[in-house]
C-alpha positions in Angstrom: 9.6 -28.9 7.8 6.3 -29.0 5.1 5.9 -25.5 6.3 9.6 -24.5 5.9 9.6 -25.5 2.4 6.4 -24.0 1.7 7.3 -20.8 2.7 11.1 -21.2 1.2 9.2 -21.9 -2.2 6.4 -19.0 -2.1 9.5 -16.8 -1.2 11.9 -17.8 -3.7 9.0 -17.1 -6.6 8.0 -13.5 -4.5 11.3 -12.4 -5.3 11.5 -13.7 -8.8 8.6 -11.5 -9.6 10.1 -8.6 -7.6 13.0 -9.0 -9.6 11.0 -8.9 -13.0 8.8 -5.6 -11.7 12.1 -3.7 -11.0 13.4 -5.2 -14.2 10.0 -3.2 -16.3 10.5 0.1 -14.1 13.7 0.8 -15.3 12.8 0.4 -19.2 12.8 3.9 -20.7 9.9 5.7 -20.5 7.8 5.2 -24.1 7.3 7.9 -26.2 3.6 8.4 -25.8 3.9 8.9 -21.9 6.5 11.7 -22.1 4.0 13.2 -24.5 1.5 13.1 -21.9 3.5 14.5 -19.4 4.5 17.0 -21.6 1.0 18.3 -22.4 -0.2 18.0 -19.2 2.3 20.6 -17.8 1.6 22.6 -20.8 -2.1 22.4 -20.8 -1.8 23.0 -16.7 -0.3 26.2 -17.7 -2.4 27.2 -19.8 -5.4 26.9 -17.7 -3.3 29.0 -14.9 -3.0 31.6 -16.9 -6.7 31.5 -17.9 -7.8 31.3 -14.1 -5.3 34.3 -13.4 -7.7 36.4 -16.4 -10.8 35.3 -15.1 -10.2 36.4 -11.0 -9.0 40.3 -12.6 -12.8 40.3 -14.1 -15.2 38.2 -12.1 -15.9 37.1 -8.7 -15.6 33.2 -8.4 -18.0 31.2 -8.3 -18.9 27.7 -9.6 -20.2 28.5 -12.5 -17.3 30.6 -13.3 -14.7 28.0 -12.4 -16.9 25.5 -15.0 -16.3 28.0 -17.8 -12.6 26.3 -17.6 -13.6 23.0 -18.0 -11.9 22.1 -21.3 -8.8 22.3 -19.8 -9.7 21.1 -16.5 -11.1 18.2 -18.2 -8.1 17.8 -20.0 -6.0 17.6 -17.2 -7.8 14.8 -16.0 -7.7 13.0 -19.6 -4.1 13.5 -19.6 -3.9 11.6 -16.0 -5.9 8.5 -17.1 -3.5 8.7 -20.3 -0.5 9.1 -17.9 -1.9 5.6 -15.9 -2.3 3.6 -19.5 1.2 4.7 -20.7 2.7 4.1 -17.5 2.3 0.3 -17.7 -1.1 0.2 -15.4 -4.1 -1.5 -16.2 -7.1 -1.2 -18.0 -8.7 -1.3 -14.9 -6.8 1.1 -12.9 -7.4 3.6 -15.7 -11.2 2.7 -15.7 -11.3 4.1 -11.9 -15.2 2.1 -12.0 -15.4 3.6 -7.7 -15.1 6.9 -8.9 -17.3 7.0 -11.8 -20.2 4.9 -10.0 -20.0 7.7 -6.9 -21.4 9.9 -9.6 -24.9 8.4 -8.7 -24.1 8.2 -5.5 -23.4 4.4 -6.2 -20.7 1.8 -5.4 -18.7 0.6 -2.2 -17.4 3.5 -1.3 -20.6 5.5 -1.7 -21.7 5.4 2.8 -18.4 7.1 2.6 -18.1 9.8 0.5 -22.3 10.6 -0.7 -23.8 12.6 1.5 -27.6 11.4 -0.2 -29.2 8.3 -0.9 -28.2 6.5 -3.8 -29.6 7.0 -6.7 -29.0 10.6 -7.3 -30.2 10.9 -10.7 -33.4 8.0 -10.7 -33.7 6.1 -13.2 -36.4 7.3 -15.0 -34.8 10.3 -15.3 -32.8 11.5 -18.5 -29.4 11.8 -15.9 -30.5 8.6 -14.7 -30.5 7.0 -18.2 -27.7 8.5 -19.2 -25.8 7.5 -16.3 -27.0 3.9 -17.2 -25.8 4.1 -20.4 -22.2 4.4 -19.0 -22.9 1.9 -16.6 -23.6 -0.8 -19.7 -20.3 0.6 -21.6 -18.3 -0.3 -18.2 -20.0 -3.8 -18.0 -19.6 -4.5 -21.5 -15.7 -3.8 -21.2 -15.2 -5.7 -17.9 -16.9 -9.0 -19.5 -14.3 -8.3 -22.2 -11.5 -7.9 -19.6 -12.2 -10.8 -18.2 -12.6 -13.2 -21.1 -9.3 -12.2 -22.4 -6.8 -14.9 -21.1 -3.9 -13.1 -22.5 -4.1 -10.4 -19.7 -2.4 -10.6 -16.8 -4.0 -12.1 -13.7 -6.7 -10.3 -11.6 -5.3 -11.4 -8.8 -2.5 -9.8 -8.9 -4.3 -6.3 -8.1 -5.4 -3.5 -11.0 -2.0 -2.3 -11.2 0.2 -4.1 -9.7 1.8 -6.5 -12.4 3.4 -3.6 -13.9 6.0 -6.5 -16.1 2.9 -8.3 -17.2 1.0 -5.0 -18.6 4.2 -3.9 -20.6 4.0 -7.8 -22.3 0.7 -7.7 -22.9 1.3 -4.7 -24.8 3.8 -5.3 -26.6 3.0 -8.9 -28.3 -0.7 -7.4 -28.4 -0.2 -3.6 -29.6 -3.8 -3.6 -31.6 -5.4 -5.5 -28.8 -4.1 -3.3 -26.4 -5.2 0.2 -28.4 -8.6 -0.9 -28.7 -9.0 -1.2 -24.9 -7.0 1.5 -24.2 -9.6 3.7 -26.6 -12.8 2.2 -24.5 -11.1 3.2 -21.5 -11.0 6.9 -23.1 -14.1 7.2 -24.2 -16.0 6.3 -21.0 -14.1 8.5 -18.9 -14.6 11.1 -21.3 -18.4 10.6 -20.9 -18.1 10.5 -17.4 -16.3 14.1 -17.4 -19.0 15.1 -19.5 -21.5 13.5 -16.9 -20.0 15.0 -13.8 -19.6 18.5 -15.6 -23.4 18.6 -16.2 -24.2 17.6 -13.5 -21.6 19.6 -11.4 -24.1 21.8 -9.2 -26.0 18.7 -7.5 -23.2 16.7 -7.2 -20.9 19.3 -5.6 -23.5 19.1 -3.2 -23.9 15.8 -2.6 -20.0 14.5 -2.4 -18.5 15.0 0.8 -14.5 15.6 1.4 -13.8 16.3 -2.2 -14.4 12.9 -4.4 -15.2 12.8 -8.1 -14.3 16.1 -9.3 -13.9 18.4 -6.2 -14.4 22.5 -7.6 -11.6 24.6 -6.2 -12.9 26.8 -3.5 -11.8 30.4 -4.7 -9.5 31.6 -7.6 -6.5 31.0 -5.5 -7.2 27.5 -4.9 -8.1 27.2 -8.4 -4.8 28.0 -9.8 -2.5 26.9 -7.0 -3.9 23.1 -8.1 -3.0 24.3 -11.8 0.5 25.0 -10.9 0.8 22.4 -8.4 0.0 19.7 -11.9 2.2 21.9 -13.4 4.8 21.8 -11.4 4.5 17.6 -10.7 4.7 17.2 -14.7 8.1 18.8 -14.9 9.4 17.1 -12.0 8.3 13.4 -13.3 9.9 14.7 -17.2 13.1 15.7 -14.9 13.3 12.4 -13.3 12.8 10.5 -16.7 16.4 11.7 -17.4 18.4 11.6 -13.9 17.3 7.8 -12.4 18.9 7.2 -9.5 21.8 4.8 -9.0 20.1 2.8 -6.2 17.6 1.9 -8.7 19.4 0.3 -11.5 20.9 -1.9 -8.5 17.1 -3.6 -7.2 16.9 -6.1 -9.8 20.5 -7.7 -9.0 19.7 -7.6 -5.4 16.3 -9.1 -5.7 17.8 -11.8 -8.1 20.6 -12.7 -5.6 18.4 -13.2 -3.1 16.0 -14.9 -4.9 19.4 -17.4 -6.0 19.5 -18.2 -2.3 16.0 -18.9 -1.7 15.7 -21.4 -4.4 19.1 -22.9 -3.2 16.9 -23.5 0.3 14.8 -25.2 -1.2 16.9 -27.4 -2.5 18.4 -27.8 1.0 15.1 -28.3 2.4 14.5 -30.6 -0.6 17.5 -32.8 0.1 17.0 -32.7 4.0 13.2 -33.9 3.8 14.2 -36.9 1.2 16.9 -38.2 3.3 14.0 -38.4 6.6 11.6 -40.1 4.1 14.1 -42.6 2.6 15.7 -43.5 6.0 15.0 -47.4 7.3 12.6 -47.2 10.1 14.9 -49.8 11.7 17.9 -47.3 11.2 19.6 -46.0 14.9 18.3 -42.5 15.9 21.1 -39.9 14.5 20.2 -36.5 16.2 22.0 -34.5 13.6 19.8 -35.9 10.7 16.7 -34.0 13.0 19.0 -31.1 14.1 20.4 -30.2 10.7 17.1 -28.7 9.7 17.1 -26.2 12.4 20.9 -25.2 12.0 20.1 -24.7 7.9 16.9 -22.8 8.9 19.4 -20.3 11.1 22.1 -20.0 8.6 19.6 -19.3 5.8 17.6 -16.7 8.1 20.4 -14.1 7.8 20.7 -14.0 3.7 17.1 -13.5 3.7 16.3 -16.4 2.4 13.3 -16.9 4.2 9.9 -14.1 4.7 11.1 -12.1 7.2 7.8 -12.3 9.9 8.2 -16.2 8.8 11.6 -16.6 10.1 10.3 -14.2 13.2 7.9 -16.4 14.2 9.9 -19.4 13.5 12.4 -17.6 16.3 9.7 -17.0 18.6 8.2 -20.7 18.9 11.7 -22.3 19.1 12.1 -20.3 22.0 8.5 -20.9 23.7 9.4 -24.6 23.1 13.1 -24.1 25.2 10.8 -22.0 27.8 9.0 -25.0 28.2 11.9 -27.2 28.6 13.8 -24.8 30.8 10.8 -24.5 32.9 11.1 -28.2 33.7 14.8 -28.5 33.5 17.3 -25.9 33.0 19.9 -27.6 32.4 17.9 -29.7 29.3 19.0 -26.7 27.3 22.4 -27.0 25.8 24.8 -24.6 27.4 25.6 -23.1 23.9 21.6 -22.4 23.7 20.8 -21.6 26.7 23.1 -18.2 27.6 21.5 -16.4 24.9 17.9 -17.5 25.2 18.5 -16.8 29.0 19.2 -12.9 27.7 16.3 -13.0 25.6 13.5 -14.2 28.2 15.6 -11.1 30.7 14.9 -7.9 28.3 11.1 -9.9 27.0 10.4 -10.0 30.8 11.6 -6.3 31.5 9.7 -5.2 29.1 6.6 -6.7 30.3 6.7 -5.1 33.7 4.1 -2.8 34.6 6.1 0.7 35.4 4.4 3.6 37.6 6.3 6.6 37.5 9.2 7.3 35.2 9.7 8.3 31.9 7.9 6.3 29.1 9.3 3.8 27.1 9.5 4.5 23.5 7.8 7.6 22.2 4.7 9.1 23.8 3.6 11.9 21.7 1.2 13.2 24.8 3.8 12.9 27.4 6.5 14.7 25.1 4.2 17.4 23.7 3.0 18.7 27.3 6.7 18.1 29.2 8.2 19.4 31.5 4.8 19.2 32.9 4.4 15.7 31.9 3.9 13.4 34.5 3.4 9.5 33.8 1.3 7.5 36.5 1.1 3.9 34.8 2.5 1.7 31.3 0.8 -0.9 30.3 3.3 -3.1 28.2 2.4 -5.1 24.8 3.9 -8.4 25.6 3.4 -12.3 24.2 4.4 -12.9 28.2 1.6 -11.0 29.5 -0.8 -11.4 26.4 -1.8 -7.9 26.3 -1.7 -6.1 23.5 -2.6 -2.2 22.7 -3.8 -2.7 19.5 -0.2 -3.0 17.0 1.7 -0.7 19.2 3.6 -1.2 22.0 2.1 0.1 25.7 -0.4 1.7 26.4 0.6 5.0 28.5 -1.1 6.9 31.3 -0.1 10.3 32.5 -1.4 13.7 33.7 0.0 17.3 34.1 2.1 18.0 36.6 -0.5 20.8 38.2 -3.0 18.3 38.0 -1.6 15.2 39.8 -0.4 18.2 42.7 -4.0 18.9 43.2 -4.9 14.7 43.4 -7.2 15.9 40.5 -7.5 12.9 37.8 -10.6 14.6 35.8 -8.3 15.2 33.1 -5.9 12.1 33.1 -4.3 11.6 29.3 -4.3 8.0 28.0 -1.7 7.7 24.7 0.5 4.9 23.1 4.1 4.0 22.9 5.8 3.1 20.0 
C-alpha cells in the first residue's frame, strides 16, 4: 500500500508538470525567435546562391568551401540563437561536448576523435587559445550553478521548457547577460574550429563539430535543406494543430484523478492504522485497496509499467494459490486468470517449424524461401529473455535445409 501511494503521488505531480510544459509550448512564439528563423532561411539562401557561383569557377575543395564561412558560421549562430529563444537552456545552447571535441577532449571524445587528446598541446598558441575558452566555459558554469533562481539541473539541459520561459521573464537582464556569454563563446569556438579546420577535419570521425560538405552539391543541398527547415518551422508558427491546444486539459484531467487516488489511498491507509487491534477481521477493509487500485488503473491514474507490474505479481501470487488449491481462487477471479496463464503459457512454448510469431525481418525478407527451424520465446514462465524483444528466431533457406546444409543458418528476433 506505501508503494501504491508513492507511486500515486510521484504520478499525480509527473503530470502536473506535463501539464505546465504543454501549457509553455503553446505560448506564441516571441518575437526575437521568428527573427531568427527568419534570417536563418534568408542567410541559408544566401549562402546557396554563393555556393552555386563558386562550383561555375572553381573546383571544390576545402579551402574553397571555407571561403564561405561567414555565412556558414552564421547559420550555426542563428541555431544556438534559435535554442535560447526557443525556451532551452543556457546549457543546451553552450553545447560544452561539442566544443571540448575540438581538442579532441570530453566524454564523447573515444567516440568521435580519431587522435589522442590533446590535439593542440598546451604549450601551443592553439592549445592556449583553446584554454582560454575552456576558462570562459568554467567561469559561466560556476555562475550557472550559483544562481538559485534557475531552474533545476536535474531536470535535464532543456527539458523544463516552463521553468526557462519564467526565469526569463521575471529575470529579462539576468537572462540577456547569460544569453550574451553563451554567444560569445560559441562565436570563439567557430572561430576556433574554422582555424583550425584542416587538422580537425582530419581528426573527427563520422562528421562531429563542424563536418565540411564533401563536394559542391553536398554543400548547397545542406543550404537548402536549412533553408527549407526555416520556412517550414515559420509555417507552423501560424497553423498549430488542434490536437495540441487539447494536451494541457488532458494532462490536467488526468492529473485531477491521480491526486483524487491519493486521497483514496490516503483515506484507505488511515482507516488500517486507526483500526483497534482488538477489532474482528473485516476482509473488505484489506480488499478495498485492491478493487480501488483496479478501478483507478483504467483512468490512468497510476504509471502505466507500475500498474503492469502491479498486474503481474497479483497474478504470480493466485499462481501460487492455484497451484496449491484451485478452487482458493474466487470463481469470479479465477476464469480470467485461467485465460491469462493459457495464452502466457502458449507463448512460451518452444515451436519448430511454422511460421514466426510476430515479425521476423530475416524470415520475411528472404520468403518464400524462408524456412524456420526453431523459436525461442521471451517468457517470465520460462525466464528467458532475448534481450527487450520477444523470441529469438532460427531459420535457413529453403535450398539450404534440402541439402541438410546448416553452414549458413540465420538467427533474427521477433517483435
Amino acid at each position: 500500500m506505501q508503494e501504491a501511494l508513492a507511486q500515486s503521488r510521484a504520478w499525480a505531480t509527473r503530470l502536473t508538470d506535463a501539464a505546465r510544459q504543454q501549457e509553455a509550448r503553446l505560448k506564441p512564439p516571441r518575437k526575437e525567435l521568428v527573427t531568427a528563423f527568419e534570417q536563418l532561411a534568408e542567410t541559408a539562401e544566401r549562402l546557396r546562391e554563393a555556393l552555386a557561383r563558386s562550383e561555375a569557377e572553381q573546383p571544390f575543395s576545402l579551402q574553397s568551401w571555407l571561403s564561405h564561412a561567414e555565412l556558414v558560421l552564421r547559420i550555426r549562430e542563428l541555431h544556438d540563437e534559435i535554442t535560447l529563444q526557443r525556451g532551452g537552456s543556457f546549457v543546451a545552447a553552450l553545447d560544452k561536448s561539442e566544443i571540448e571535441l575540438a581538442n579532441g577532449e570530453g566524454f564523447l571524445a573515444p567516440i568521435w576523435v580519431k587522435s589522442k587528446a590533446p590535439l593542440f598541446p598546451p604549450d601551443t598558441e592553439q592549445g592556449r587559445r583553446y584554454a582560454g575558452l575552456v576558462r570562459l566555459i568554467q567561469d559561466l558554469e560556476r555562475d550557472i550553478q550559483a544562481d538559485v533562481r534557475m531552474p533545476s539541473p536535474d531536470r535535464g539541459v532543456s527539458a523544463d521548457l516552463a521553468g526557462w520561459l519564467e526565469y526569463r521573464e521575471k529575470f529579462p537582464q539576468d537572462w540577456e547577460a547569460y544569453a550574451a556569454r553563451v554567444r560569445g563563446i560559441r562565436k570563439l569556438y567557430y572561430a576556433f574550429w574554422i582555424d583550425n579546420a584542416a587538422a580537425l577535419e582530419t581528426t573527427m570521425a563520422h562528421g562531429r563539430g563542424l563536418p565540411p560538405p564533401e563536394s559542391w552539391a553536398d554543400a548547397r543541398g545542406r543550404a537548402e535543406s536549412e533553408r527549407d527547415w526555416a520556412h517550414e518551422q515559420l509555417r507552423r508558427f501560424g497553423t498549430a494543430e488542434a490536437s495540441e491546444g487539447q494536451r494541457p486539459a488532458i494532462a490536467r484531467s488526468r492529473q485531477q484523478k491521480a491526486e483524487a487516488l491519493v486521497a483514496e489511498l490516503e483515506a484507505v491507509m488511515r482507516r488500517i492504522r486507526d483500526r483497534q487491534s482488538e477489532a474482528a477481521f473485516v476482509p473488505d477493509e484489506w480488499t478495498a485497496l485492491y478493487r480501488l487500485l483496479d478501478e483507478r488503473a483504467a483512468d490512468q491514474a497510476l504509471p502505466e509499467f507500475w500498474s503492469t507490474g502491479y498486474r503481474v505479481l497479483r497474478s504470480e501470487i493466485a499462481k501460487q494459490l492455484y497451484a496449491d488449491d484451485p478452487d482458493a481462487v474466487i470463481p469470479a477471479a479465477r476464469h480470467p486468470l485461467e485465460t491469462d496463464w493459457a495464452f502466457d503459457a502458449e507463448q512460451a512454448t518452444l515451436q519448430i517449424g511454422g511460421a514466426p510469431r510476430g515479425w521476423c525481418a530475416d524470415f520475411i525478407e528472404n520468403k518464400p524461401n524462408s524456412v524456420m527451424l526453431l523459436q525461442f520465446p521471451s517468457n517470465n514462465l520460462t525466464h528467458f529473455r532475448c534481450g527487450d524483444v520477444s523470441d529469438l528466431v532460427v531459420s535457413i533457406s529453403r535450398s539450404d535445409l534440402e541439402r541438410y546444409d546448416f553452414r549458413h543458418v540465420r538467427v533474427d528476433v521477433s517483435n
